[in-house]
C-alpha positions as CSV (number, residue, x, y, z in Angstrom):
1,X,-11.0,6.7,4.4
2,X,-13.5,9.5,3.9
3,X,-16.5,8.9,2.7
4,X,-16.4,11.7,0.4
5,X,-15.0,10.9,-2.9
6,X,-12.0,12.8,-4.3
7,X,-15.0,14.3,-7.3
8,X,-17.2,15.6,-4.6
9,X,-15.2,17.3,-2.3
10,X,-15.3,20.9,-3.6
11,X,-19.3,20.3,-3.9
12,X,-19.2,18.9,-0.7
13,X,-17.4,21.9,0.9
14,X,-19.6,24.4,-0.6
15,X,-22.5,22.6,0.1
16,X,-21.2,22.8,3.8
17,X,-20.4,25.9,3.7
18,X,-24.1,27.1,2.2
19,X,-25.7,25.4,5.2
20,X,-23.8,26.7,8.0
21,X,-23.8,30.3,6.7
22,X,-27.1,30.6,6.1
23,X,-27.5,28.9,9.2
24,X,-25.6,31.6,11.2
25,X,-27.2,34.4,9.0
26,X,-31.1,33.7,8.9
27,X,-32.4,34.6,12.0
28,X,-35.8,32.7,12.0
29,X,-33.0,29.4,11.5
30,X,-30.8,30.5,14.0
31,X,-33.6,30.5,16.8
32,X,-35.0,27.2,15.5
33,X,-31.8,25.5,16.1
34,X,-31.4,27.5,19.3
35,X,-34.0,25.3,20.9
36,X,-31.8,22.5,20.4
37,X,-28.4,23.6,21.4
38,X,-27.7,25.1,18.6
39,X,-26.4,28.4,18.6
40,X,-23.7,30.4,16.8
41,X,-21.1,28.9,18.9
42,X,-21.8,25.6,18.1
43,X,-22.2,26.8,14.5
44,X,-18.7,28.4,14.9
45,X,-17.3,24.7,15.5
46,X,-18.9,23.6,11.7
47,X,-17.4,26.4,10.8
48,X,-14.1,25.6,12.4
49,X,-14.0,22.3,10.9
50,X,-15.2,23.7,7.3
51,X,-12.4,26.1,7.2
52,X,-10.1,22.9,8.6
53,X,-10.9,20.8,5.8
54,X,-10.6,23.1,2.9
55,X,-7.2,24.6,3.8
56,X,-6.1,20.8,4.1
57,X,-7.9,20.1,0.9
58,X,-6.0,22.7,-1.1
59,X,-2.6,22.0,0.5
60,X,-3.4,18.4,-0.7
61,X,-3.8,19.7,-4.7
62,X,-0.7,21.9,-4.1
63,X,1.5,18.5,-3.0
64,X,0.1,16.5,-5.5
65,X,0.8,19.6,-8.1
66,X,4.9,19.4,-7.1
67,X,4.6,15.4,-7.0
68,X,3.7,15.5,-10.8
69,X,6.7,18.2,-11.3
70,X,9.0,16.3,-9.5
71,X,8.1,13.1,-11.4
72,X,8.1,14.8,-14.9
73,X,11.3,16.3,-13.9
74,X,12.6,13.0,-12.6
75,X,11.2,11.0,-16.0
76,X,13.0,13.3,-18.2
77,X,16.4,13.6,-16.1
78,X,16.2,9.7,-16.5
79,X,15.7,9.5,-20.1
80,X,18.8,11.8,-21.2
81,X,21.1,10.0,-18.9
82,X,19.7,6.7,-19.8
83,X,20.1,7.5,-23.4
84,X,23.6,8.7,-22.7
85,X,24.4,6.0,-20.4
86,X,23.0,3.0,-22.9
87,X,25.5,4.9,-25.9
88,X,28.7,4.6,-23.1
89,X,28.0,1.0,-22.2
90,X,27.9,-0.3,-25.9
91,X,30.5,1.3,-27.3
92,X,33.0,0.3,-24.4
93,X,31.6,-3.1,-25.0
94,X,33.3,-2.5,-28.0
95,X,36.2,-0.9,-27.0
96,X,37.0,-3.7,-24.6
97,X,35.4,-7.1,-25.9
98,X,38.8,-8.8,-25.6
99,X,39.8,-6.9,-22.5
100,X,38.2,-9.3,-19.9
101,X,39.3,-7.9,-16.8
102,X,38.1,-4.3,-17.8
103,X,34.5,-6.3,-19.0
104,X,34.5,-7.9,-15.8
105,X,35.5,-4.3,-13.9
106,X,32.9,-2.3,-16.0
107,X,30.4,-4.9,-15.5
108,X,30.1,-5.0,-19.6
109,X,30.0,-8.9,-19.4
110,X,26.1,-8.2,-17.3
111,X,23.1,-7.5,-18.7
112,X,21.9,-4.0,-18.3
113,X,19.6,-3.6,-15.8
114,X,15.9,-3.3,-16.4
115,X,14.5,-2.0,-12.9
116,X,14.8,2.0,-12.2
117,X,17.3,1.7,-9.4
118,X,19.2,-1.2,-10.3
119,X,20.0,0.9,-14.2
120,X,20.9,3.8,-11.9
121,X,23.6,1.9,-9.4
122,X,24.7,-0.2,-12.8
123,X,25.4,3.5,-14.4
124,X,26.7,5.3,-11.1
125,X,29.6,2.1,-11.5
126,X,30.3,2.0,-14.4
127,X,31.4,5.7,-14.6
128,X,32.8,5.8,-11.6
129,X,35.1,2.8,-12.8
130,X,36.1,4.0,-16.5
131,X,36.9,7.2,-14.9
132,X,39.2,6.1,-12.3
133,X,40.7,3.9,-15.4
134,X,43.2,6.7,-17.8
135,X,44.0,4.0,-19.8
136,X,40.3,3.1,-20.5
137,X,39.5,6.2,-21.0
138,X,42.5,6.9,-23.8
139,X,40.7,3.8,-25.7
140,X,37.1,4.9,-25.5
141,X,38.8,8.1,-27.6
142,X,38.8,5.9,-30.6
143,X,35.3,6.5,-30.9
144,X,35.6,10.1,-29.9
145,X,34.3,9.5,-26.3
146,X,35.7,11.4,-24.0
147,X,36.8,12.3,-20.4
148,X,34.2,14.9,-20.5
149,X,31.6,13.4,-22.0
150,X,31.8,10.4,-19.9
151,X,31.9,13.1,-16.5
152,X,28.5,14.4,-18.2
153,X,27.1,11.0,-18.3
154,X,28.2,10.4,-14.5
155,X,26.6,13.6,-13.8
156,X,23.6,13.0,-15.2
157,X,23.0,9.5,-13.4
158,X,23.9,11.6,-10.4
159,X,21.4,14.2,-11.0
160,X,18.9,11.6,-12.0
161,X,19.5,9.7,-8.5
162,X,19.2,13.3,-7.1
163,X,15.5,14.1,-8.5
164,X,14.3,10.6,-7.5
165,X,14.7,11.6,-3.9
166,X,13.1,15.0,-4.4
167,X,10.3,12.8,-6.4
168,X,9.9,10.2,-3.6
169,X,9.7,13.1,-0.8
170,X,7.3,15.1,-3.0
171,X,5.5,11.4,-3.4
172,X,5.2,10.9,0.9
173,X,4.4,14.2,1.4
174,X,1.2,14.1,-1.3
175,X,0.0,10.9,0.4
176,X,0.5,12.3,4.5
177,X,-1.1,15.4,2.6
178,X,-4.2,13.1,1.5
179,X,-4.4,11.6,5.0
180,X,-4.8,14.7,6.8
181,X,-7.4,16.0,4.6
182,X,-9.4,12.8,4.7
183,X,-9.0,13.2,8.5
184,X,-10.9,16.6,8.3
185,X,-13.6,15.8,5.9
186,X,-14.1,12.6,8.7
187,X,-14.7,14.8,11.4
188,X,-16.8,17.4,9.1
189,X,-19.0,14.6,8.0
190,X,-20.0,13.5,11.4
191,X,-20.8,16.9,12.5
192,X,-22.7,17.7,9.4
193,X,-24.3,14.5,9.5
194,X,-25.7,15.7,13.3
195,X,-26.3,18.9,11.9
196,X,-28.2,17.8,9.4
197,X,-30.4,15.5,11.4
198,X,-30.8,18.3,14.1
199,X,-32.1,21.0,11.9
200,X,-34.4,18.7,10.0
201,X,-36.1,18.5,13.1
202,X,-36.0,22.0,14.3
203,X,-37.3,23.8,11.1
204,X,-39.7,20.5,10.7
205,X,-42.9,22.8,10.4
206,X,-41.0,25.2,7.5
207,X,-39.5,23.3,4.8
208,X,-38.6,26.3,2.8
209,X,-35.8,27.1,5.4
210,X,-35.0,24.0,5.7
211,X,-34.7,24.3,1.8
212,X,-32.4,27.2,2.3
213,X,-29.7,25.3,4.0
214,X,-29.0,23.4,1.1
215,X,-27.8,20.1,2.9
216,X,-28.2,18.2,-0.7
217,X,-27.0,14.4,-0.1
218,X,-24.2,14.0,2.6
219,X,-22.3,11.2,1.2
């Protein structure tokens, strides 16, 4: 894990990015560091890593940004077919209370599921089932429920099983996404952390260029 916390990251970037620039742009720095191997190549490699670690850093937002679509898409999908399913399921329970093979067939005579996936397969059935069933169907009419509205209902669970995939991949991604910055803010922090130590020694004798590096606290 990182040892920069998720708050401190866009601190900690600019912060980085301050000390190598000036770094590479003060002259009377530059040759101080030069005594100890550190020229603007080596300085190109912070920078390297810098410009590593943001880009990864903003793709990570950008995932987490379509996770939270995909999850207020997917939490919405699920409540209008849940709403439209639960309607269905009671009033066929009604329909067919002394129809026990068509309770048994609709699963009417279970309880409805309480977990996300198991209300979604329960749904999925029992549409799938009534609408394979014309007879069923002609009976649910007493209530004014029909073909149609029951192929909406199975198209909304379908949807809704639909936009839970997209939600889990959006979910993976985010978290490979938050691997692979933490990854690059790793290997910036150890170079920094050498950097750091380095040019406290080489600009030892002039702490106001030392001061213009900005180093701050590296976590």
């Amino acid at each position: 894990m990182s040892p920069v916390t998720s708050a401190s990251i866009d601190e900690y970037l600019t912060r980085t990015g301050v000390a190598i620039g000036n770094a590479r742009e003060t002259p009377a720095i530059l040759a101080a560091l030069e005594v100890y191997g550190y020229d603007d190549a080596v300085l190109q490699q912070g920078q390297d890593l810098l410009d590593a670690a943001f880009a990864l850093s903003s793709a990570q937002r950008q995932e987490y940004a379509e996770q939270y679509g995909a999850t207020a898409a997917l939490n919405e999908g699920h409540a209008e077919a849940d709403r439209l399913y639960s309607a269905h399921r009671q009033i066929a329970a009604i329909v067919f209370k002394n129809d026990i093979t068509r309770l048994g067939t609709f699963e009417l005579n279970q309880a409805k599921k309480q977990s996300f996936s198991g209300r979604l397969t329960q749904a999925r059935y029992f549409y799938t089932k009534l609408l394979a069933d014309d007879d069923a169907i002609t009976a649910m009419g007493r209530f004014r429920i029909t073909r149609e509205q029951l192929e909406k209902g199975q198209s909304l669970t379908d949807e809704t099983m639909a936009l839970n995939k997209t939600q889990q991949k959006e979910k993976s991604e985010a978290q490979k996404a938050t691997k692979d910055r933490d990854a690059a803010l790793d290997e910036l922090h150890e170079w920094m952390s050498e950097f750091k130590a380095i040019a406290t020694i080489a600009l030892a004798d002039d702490p106001q260029l030392l001061e213009a590096l900005q180093f701050g606290a590296i976590p």
